[in-house]
N, C-alpha and C positions, 0 to 999 in steps of 0.2 A: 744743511740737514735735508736727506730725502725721506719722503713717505713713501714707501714702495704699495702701501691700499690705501692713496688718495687719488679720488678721481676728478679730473676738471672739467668733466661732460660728460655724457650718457644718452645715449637709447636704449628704451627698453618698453617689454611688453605691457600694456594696460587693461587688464579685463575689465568690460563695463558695469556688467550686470552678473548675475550668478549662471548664467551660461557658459563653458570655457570657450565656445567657439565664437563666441563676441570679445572679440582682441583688437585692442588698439594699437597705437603708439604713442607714449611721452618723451619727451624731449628734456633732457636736463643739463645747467649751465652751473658756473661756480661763480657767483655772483660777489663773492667776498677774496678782500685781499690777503687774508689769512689762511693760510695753508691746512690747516686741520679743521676747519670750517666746513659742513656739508654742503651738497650742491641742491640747488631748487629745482622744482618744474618748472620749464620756462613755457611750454607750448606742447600742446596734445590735439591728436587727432583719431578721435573717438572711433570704434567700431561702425559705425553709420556714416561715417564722413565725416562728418560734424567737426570743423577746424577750432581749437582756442587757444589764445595765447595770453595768460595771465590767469586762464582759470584749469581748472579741473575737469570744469563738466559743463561743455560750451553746449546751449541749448539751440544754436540756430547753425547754419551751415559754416557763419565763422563768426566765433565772439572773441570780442576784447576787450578785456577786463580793464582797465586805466585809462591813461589819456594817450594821445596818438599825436604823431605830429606827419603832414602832409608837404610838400615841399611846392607844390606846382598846380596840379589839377584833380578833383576829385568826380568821377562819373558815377552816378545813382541812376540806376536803369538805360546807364548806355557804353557801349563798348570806348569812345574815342572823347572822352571832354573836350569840350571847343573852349572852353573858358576857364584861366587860370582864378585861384583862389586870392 
């Protein structure tokens, strides 16, 4: 069976505030394995920069909303980590 208006991803505009010309972009995924399922936001990046992935209305340059998983090295105030985790 095909759904010819099912989508399994998306971009599209996000207005932040009651301004039009504060436009972002959201990111949308089809996070389910059922076909007639809607698709979620996965990741937005706000009219300001402001990067979020898990949320809506990421308050700092990049927020993430859940847990994370790191493979190797993580650098806090330096470009090149010398130290694996």
């Amino acid at each position: 069976m095909e759904y010819q208006d099912r989508r399994i991803a998306a971009i599209a505009a996000a207005q932040g505030t009651a301004d039009e010309d504060q436009t972002g972009l959201a990111f949308f995924t089809h996070p389910s394995g059922t076909a007639t399922a809607a698709i979620s936001e996965a990741m937005r990046i706000q009219y300001d920069g402001n990067v979020g992935i898990g949320t809506t209305s990421p308050a700092q340059l990049f927020s993430v909303s859940g847990s994370g998983y790191i493979s190797t090295a993580l650098g806090i105030g330096v470009a090149s980590p010398s130290e694996d985790l």
